[in-house]
Every structure is written in structure tokens, then in C-alpha cells.
N, C-alpha and C positions, 0 to 999 in steps of 0.2 A: 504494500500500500504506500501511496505517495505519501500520504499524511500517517504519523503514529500521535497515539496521544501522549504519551509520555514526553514528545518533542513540543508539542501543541504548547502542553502544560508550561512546561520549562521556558519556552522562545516567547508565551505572554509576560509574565512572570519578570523574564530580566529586558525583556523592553521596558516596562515600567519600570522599572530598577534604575533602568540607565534614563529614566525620567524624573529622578531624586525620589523615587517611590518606595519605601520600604515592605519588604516582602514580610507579611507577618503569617504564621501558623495558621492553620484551619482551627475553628475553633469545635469543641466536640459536636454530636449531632445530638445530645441533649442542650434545654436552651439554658443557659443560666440568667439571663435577664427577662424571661417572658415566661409567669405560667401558663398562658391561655393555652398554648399549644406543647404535643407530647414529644415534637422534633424541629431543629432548624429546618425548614424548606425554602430558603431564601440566602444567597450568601450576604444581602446586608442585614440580616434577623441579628447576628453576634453582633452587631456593628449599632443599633438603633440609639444606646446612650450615648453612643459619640456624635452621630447625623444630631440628636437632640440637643445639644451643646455642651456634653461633658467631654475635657478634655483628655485626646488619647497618650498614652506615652513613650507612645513613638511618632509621634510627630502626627504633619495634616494631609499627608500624601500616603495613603496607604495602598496595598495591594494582596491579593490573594487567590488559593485555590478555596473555596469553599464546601465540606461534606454536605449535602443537604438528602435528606427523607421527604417524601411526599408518599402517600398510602391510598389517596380521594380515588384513586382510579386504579386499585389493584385489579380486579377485576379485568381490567387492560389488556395488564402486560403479559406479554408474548407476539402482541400485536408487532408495528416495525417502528416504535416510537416508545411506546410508556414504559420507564423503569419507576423503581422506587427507590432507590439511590443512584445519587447525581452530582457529579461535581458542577460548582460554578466558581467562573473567573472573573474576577472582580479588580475595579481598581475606583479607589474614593479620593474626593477631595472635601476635607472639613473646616469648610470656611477659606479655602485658598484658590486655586482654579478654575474656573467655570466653563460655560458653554465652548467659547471659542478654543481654548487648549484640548477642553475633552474631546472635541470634534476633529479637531486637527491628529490628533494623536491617535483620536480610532482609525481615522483615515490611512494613517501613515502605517500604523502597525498590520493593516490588512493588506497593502500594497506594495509597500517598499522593499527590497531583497532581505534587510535584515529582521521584517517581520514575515508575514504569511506569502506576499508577493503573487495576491491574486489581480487577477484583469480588472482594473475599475468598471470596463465596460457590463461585467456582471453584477454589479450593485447599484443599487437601489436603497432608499429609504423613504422614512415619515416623518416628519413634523405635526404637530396639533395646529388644529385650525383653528381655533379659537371659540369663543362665546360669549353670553352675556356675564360670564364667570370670572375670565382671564383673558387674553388679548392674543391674537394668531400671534405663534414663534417664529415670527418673519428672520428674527435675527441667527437662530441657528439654520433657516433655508440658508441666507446669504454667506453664513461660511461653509454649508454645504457646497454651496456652488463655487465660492472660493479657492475648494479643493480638488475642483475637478467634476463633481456630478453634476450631470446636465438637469436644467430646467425642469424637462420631462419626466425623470428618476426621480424627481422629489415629492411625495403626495402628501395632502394636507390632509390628515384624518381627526376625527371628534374623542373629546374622553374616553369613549369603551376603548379606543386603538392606544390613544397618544395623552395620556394624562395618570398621574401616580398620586398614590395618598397613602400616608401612614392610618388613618381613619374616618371618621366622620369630624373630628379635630385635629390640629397638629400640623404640622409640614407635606408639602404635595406640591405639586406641579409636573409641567411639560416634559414628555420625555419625547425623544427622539430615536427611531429601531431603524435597523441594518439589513436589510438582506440581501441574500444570493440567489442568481437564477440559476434553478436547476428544472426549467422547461427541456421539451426535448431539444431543440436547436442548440446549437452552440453559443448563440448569444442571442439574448432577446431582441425581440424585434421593435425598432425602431418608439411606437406606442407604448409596447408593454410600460405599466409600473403596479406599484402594490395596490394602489385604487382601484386599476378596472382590470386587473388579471393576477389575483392573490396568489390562488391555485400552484402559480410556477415560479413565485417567490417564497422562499424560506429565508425566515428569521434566522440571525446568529447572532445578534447583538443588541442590546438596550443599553442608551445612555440616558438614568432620569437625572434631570435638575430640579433640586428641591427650592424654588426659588420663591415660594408663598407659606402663609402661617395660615389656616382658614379657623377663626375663630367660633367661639359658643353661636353666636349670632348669624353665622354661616359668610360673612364680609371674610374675602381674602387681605394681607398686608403682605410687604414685601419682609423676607427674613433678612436679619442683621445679617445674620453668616449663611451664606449659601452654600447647596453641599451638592456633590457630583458622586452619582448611586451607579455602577455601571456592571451589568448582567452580562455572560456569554458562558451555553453550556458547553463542557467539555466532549459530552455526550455528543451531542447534535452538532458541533461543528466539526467532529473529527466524520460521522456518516457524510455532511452534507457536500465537506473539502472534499472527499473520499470519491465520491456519484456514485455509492453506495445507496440503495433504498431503506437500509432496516441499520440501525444502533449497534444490531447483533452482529451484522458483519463485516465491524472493525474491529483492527488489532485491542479493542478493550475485554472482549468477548470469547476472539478465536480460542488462546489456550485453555479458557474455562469449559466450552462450549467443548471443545476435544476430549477435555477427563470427563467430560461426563458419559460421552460416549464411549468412552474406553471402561470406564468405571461399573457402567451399567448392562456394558455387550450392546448397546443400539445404535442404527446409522440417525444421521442429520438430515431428514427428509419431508419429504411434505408431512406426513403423515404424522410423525414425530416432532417437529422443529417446535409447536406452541410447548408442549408438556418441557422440552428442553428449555427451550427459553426461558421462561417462570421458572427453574431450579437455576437455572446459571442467575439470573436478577438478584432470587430471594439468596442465594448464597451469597452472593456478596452485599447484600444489605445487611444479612442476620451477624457478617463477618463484622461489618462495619461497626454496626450497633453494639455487639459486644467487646470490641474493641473497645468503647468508649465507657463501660463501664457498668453497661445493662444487663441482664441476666434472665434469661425466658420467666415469665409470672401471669398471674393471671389478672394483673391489674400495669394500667400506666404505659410506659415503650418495652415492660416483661414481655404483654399482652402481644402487645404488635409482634413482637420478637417470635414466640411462641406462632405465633399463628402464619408468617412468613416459613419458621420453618419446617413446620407439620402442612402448608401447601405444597411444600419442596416435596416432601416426603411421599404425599399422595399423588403428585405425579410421579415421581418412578415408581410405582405399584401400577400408575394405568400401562406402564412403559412396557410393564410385566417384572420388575424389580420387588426382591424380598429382603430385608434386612437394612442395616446401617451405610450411611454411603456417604453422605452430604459432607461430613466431617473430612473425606478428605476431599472432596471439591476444595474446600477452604484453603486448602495448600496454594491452589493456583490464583485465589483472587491474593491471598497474603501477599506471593510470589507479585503480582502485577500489580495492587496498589503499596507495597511494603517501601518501597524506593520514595513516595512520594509524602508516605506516612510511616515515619519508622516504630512508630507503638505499636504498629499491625506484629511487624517481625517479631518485637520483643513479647509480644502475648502471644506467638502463635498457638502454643501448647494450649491456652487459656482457651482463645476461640475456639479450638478444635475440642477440647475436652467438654466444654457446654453445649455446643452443637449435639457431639456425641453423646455425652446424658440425656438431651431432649427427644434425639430422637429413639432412644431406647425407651425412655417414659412414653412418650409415643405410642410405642408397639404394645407396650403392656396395657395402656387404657386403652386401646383400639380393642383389645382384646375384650375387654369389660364393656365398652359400647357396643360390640357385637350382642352381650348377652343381653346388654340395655332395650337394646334395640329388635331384639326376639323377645324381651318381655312385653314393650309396647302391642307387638303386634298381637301379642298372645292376649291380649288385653283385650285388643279390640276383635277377635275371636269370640272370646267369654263374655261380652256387651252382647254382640250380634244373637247368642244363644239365648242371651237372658231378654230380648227386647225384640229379636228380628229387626234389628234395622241394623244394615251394614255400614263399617265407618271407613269411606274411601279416603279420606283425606289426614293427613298427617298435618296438623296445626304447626303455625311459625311457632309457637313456644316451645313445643315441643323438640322442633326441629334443630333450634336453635338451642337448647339445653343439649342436644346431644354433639352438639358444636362445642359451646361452651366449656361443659363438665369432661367431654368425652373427646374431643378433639376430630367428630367427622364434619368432615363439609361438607356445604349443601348439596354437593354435587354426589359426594357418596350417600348420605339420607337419600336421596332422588333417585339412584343407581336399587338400592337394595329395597325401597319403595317398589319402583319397578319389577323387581324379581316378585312383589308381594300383591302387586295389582294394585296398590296403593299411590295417589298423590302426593304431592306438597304444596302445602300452602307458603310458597317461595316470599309473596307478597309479605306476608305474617313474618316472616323469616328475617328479611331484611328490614322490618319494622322494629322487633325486639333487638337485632344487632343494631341499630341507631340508637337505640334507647341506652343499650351496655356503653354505645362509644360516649353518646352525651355524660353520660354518668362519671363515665372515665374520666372527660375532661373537664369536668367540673372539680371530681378528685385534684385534677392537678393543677386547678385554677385557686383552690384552698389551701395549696402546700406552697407556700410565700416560701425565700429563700431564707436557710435557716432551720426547716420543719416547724417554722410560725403558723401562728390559725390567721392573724392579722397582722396588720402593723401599724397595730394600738400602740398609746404610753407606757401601758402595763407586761404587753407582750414584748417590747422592743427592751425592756429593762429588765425580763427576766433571758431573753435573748443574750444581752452583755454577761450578765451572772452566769449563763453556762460556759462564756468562755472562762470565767477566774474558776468557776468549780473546774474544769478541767485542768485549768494552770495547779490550780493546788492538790489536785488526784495524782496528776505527772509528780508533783514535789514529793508530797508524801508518800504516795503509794506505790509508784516507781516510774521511770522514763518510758516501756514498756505501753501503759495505755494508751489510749487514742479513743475516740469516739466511734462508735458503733451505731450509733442514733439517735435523733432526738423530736420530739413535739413538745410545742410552746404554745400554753393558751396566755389568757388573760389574767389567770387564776394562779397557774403554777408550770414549773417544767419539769420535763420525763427528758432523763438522757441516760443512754445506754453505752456503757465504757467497756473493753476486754478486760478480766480478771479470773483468775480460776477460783479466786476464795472469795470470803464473806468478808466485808469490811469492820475490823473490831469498833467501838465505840470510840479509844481514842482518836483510833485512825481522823473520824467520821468527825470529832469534834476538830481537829487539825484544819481539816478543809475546810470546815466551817469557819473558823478565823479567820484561815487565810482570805477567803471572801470578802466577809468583814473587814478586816484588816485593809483592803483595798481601799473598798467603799468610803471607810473614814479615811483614809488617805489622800480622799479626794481626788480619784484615779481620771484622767481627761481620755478622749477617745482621739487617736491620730489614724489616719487611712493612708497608703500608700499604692500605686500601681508599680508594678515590678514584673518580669517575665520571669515564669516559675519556675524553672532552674534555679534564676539566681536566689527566689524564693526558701527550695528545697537545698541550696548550697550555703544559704544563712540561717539555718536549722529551725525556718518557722514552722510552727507546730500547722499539722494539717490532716483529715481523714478525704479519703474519695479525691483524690490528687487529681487523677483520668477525666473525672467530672467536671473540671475547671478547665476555663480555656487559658491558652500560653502568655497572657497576659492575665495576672491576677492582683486581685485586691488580698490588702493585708492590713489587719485591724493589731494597733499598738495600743495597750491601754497604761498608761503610767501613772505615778503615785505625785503629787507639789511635789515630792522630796527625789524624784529624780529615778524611783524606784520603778521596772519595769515590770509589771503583774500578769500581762500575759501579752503574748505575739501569735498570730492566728489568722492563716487561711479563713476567708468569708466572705461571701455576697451582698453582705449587710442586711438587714437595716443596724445600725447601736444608738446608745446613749449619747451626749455630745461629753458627760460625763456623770460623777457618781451623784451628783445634787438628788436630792429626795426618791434615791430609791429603796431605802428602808433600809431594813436588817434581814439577811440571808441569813434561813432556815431549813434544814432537811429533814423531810417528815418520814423517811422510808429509802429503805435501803435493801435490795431482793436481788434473785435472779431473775432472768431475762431468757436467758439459756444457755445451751455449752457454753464455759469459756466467757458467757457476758453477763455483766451485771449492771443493774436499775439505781437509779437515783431518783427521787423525786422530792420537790424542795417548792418555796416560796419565799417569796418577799414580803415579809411584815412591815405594815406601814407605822 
């Protein structure tokens, strides 16, 4: 292939580089600044408190590869587009360059020898047209055309195309997209642009300019600092460079796409290529995702996790495959993104050994939803007996519980339905999984950063208190513990620390001072940003290291007297200091389980 993606990657990367751009880390594909959602699917999602006006520290020119998850369209993939992991290539400016350099620069990197060095005469782009809202971006046509693209390449389209918003409030404005013709001709014809012949243009690139604040009252203002958002997936520009049709076949894909067929004994055919495809995606999503620190569950990104990799599974069983397999697919995705993310190589064992437990848990509840699922029917056998009315249909509850509990999908309920002359009510089906997903993400729209219920006065000061209760667990009870978990109401906090023993009463009172001991000390709270290295190489104390992205925050709490009470990996929220948060008390002291033990405590006012 002309194009590979691992060059792709690397030739965006240090062209902005050599645009005083700083190349910073992918940040994990959980989100650490946003609960609403259970994964990045945006590579500015890591990035939104900087677009917002907090300062990054590494400077106002950033760049990157971004991991993103998107899931709304699993159901999809296999098709010759939808994955569920994706990279995106990113390059920001916060509050420093705007329209005319971002344009020039995208121009240059698609064209020039030492970027991509495609034919200008095969792009085309958009600008927003304008409204009674905000005013046509005549200004990014005219360096459009500055750079080469003709008159006719340029189309003016409305909000749904050519306009970006963080919300119903906040920053938003005009973006400007990129595409390539991949009609049959060699070059479009003279007419063609995105306006009246989409069909033969594809997208590979979005530049937004955040150049408006739209406030409560729905009035736009122009923003103090204007910020440059800019999208291109790795995926879809290496197919589209390629004139390739399908995602799946380019070099991101091939060697996966090979062990599976070697793994499994089947060719890559018509017949076979969907059930392959959806194992090669979900492999390296489920890789991805545990990479970063997930672990299959039945709640949150477990959930996702779990369910990505028991569809893997049920397709090589349609393939005709029995047993464990997927776990070594994962060799070949570690193998092809390991280079670009070196935590993939260092966990390989990791990702492979969770894989491999799940899909063995797998095989033993499949086993138990078979009996589940002979008990149903046998159910509705013994109804028919007792009532004469026969029960054709299999309810979405039902259907969906044995999804859930049991790990078959809908498509096997529907398969062994079939054997039984029974329906599904598919409709039902996919009404209670929306119900589970909403539920999900409300789950995780309640878990604030921290394991807070809020981010009350009450909760954010006993928040602070669990960092000195750990500071003084490490003192007294040895360097050894670390956090294992915690939840914060309003009320009191639950934190969960490694220990293999029961904490004696002195211990217990020790730590208790030591809290204390702060408090009146008059402890202030200092934040710091740092890359976490340097973080883990100045021995700040931290649990769930993987879960934070390569820029982290770090909460210093000191005494007037110069005394340092604790240093601590955190997302925040804290105290600004110890002024009226009472006197720390621990009511309870338990296990938890192997190996962990419970604290639970409050602040008296």
C-alpha cells in the first residue's frame, strides 16, 4: 500500500512539530474530565478544560494522536466504515492561531512533498454560510482561495454541515471540512463540489474555530481567546489515501485480519468477511480499553468491555469455532498499535490474561443460559397445557435478561427461538437494553471525580480529608498502602486501602491526629500540572496511575509552618484550605475483602 498508517501517524505529528506544536500523549479512552459519557469519542473531549480557558502546560500549540470509542453504531461494524475504536489526529491552538495559519497549514500538510503531497486538484471543501445567528465565513473562503482552491471547490453549507458547539451554552462556531475525491474519474469534473455531488466527496479533515461564546439568552459574543479544534481520522484517511473501499483493507487491519484466519482455520470471503471483521474491531477495542485500565463488569466501560468481547466470541462459533481464541488475536493488535502506545506492550500479559478469563467465563454461562433458556421454553410448554393458548413470542425482557445475566445475543435468542418455532420480540429487546444503557450513564454521570456523590461544601471537605487519612495510613501503617477505593457523600466517607490485618486502636487513633493535626495546622491546598512520569519520578503518592492522562494534576496540601501533609495524584475538586472543616473522626474500621480494608469516618462540625 502507498499509504501505511503508522507513517500517516508519525508525518502529521512532526509536521506540526516543526510548527512549534508540541506532540503530547493520547490521553486514556476513559474520560477524566467529563462524566456524562462512559468513553472519549472525540480527540478534543481530553482537551475541553483547556478550549475552556484553563491553562495547558505545555504550552498553546498542541498536537496529537487521539484513542477515541464510539459504540452508537455497533450494530454496524463489519460494514466498510464503522469501527469502534479510532484514532484521531488533532492539532489545537488555545488562544494563539487562528483561521488563516490553521488553513494554510492544513493546506500545506496535504500537499507539499514533506507532508501527504496529494493533487490539490482532488480537494474540495466547506465553509458555513451563514444566518440570522452568525455571519457567512467569507474570511476562511478567501484564504481558501489564497491557497490554491478554486472558486468552484468551495461550498457554503448551513449549521447541520459547517457549525460546532460545545452545547446549548458555551463556545461554538464555524468550522471549515476537507475532502477528497474519490468518484470514479481520476479527477472531478470540472462542476463537481460537496454541495451538489457529496456522494464522490469524502471527508478527511475538520478545522473548527471556536470563535463565539453563545450565552443563557441564546445572543452569541465574540471569545477573548479563540481556539483552533482540528479532526482527521486515522482510520478513514489511511482507506481513502489508499482507493481502498473498506477500513479493513489497510495495513491497520491486514495482520489482524490474517490470525484470525489462521487462528480459527477460515478463509476471508464473502461469506465470512462480516463475522471476521467485528472480531478483528472488537479485538482491538477490548485491547484498547483494557489497556487503559478497564476490566470486563457488568456495569460502566466493564459493561461495554464484556459485551465487545462475548460478540467476538459469538462470531467464531457462527465461523464454526469452539473454545478460546481472541486472547491471542491480541498479540497482533498489541504488535500494530504497541509502537505508537507503548503501555499496550508493557500490559500485554494483562490484556491477554483478561481477555482470556472472559472469554472462558463466557463459555461456562453460555452453558447455564442454555439450561436458562430450555427452562423458558419449558415454561411456556406447561402454560400452553394449563390454559391452551400457545406462547409464540419471547418478550424483550426476557430476551434481554438472557443477554444480560447470561451473555447470549439477540441474534442467538433469535437462532435457538427458531429451532423452537418461537419469536422475539426484538422491538422489547432493544427497549430494555436503552433502559440498562441510560441507567449506566447516569451511574456514571453520579461518580464526580474522586468517587464524590457531588461537589457540595460538605463533600469536597471530606474529599480533602481522605487525602490526609491516606497521608497518615502510609505514615503509620506502612509505605505499602495505596487506595483501593472510595465514595464521598455529604454525610461521611468510605475508603478502601490494601492491608492484610485489622487496624489496632492505637494505630487508628495515630491517623486520627495526624488529620487533625493538619486541619489545625491550617493546611492551604496548592494544584500543580506536571507530566506523570515526572509525577511518579517525585514519588507522588497515586492509585489507578493508567486512568490518568500524561498530563496530571497534583494536589499539595501544607501546614503555615511549612509542613507538607500530603502530595496526591487527583482530579479534584478540594478545599482552598483547612478553615471550618471541623474535626476528623473514624467511626468504623472493617474488611472490605482479601487483602482490603474499610475506613469510614466524618467530619464533626
Amino acid at each position: 500500500m502507498k499509504y501505511q498508517s503508522n507513517e500517516l501517524r508519525k508525518k502529521y505529528l512532526d509536521f506540526f512539530k516543526s510548527k512549534n506544536h508540541v506532540v503530547i500523549p493520547s490521553a486514556p479512552v476513559v474520560p477524566d474530565n467529563d462524566p456524562t459519557v462512559l468513553f472519549n469519542t472525540a480527540g478534543m473531549q481530553p482537551l475541553v478544560p483547556y478550549l475552556l480557558g484553563e491553562s495547558h502546560p505545555l504550552g498553546k500549540r498542541l498536537t496529537d494522536s487521539q484513542k477515541c470509542i464510539r459504540t452508537g453504531d455497533i450494530e454496524e461494524v463489519g460494514d466498510d466504515s464503522h469501527l469502534t475504536f479510532f484514532e484521531m489526529l488533532g492539532n489545537w491552538s488555545l488562544g494563539d492561531y487562528f483561521k488563516e495559519d490553521s488553513i494554510n497549514w492544513s493546506y500545506e500538510f496535504l500537499t507539499s512533498p514533506d507532508g501527504l503531497a496529494l493533487d490539490p486538484r482532488k480537494i474540495a471543501v466547506t465553509v458555513f454560510k451563514g444566518d440570522a445567528d452568525a455571519p457567512k465565513d467569507e474570511f476562511s473562503a478567501s484564504v481558501w482561495e489564497s491557497v490554491g482552491i478554486p472558486k468552484n471547490k468551495i461550498s457554503y453549507l448551513g449549521k447541520d454541515d459547517n457549525w460546532w458547539a460545545a452545547g446549548s451554552t458555551g463556545p461554538c462556531g464555524p468550522d471549515s471540512e476537507i475532502f477528497y475525491w474519490v468518484g470514479k474519474s481520476e479527477f472531478p469534473p470540472e462542476e463537481s463540489n460537496v454541495g451538489n455531488d457529496e456522494n464522490n466527496w469524502m471527508e478527511i479533515w475538520n478545522n473548527v474555530f471556536m470563535e463565539y461564546n453563545r450565552l443563557p439568552d441564546g445572543k452569541l459574543e465574540k471569545l477573548p481567546n479563540q481556539n483552533v479544534d482540528t479532526g482527521m481520522g486515522l482510520e478513514r484517511i489511511t482507506a481513502t489515501l489508499n482507493g481502498v473501499k473498506s477500513v479493513y483493507e489497510t495495513d491497520i487491519f491486514a495482520e489482524i485480519i490474517a490470525e484470525i484466519c489462521k487462528v480459527l482455520g477460515v478463509e476471508y470471503n464473502e461469506q465470512n468477511k462480516k463475522s471476521i471483521r467485528i472480531i478483528a474491531d472488537h479485538s482491538r477495542t477490548a485491547s484498547v480499553i483494557i489497556s487503559d485500565g478497564v476490566v470486563p463488569s457488568n456495569v460502566d466501560q466493564g459493561y461495554v468491555l464484556r459485551r465487545l468481547i462475548r460478540i467476538a466470541v459469538r462470531q467464531a462459533q457462527k465461523l464454526g469455532f469452539k473454545g478460546e481464541f481472541l486472547y491471542k488475536i491480541a498479540d497482533k493488535v498489541i504488535d500494530k498499535l504497541g509502537g505508537a502506545y507503548p503501555h499496550m506492550i508493557e500490559k500485554r500479559e494483562q490484556i491477554k490474561a483478561e481477555i482470556q478469563k472472559e472469554e472462558k467465563q463466557f463459555g461456562q454461562t453460555l452453558e447455564k443460559g442454555l439450561k436458562e433458556f430450555e427452562k423458558l421454553v419449558k415454561g411456556f410448554e406447561i402454560a400452553f397445557e394449563k390454559t391452551g393458548k400457545k406462547i409464540e413470542i419471547i418478550s424483550g425482557d426476557k430476551a434481554f435478561k438472557l443477554y444480560d445475566t447470561y451473555g447470549f445475543p439477540l441474534e442467538m435468542t433469535k437462532d435457538l427461538a427458531l429451532e423452537h418455532g418461537l419469536k422475539v420480540d426484538e422491538e422489547g429487546f432493544h427497549k430494555a437494553e436503552a433502559e440498562h444503557q441510560a441507567k449506566s450513564r447516569v451511574g456514571a454521570e453520579k461518580k464526580f471525580k474522586g468517587g464524590l456523590a457531588d461537589t457540595g461544601k460538605e463533600t469536597v471537605a471530606l474529599h480533602s480529608a481522605t487525602h490526609l487519612l491516606l497521608a497518615g495510613l502510609r505514615k503509620f501503617v506502612g509505605p505499602h498502602v495505596h487506595q483501593k477505593g472510595s465514595n464521598i457523600t455529604p454525610e461521611r466517607l468510605r475508603f478502601d486501602f490494601n492491608n492484610d490485618e485489622k487496624l489496632t486502636p492505637e494505630i487508628l487513633a495515630q491517623v486520627e491526629d495526624y488529620v487533625n493535626g493538619a486541619i489545625s495546622a491550617g493546611f492551604t491546598v496548592s494544584v500543580e500540572q506536571i507530566p506523570k512520569q515526572e509525577a511518579k519520578d517525585k514519588g507522588v503518592e497515586g492509585s489507578f496511575w493508567e486512568k490518568y492522562p500524561d498530563i496530571v494534576k497534583v494536589y499539595t496540601m501544607t501546614g503555615n509552618d511549612g509542613t507538607i501533609y500530603s502530595r496526591e495524584l487527583c482530579g479534584g475538586p478540594h478545599v482552598q484550605d483547612s478553615t471550618g472543616m471541623g474535626k476528623f473522626k473514624i467511626k468504623k474500621e472493617e474488611s472490605s475483602s482479601a487483602g482490603v480494608r474499610r475506613i469510614k469516618a466524618i467530619l464533626e462540625k
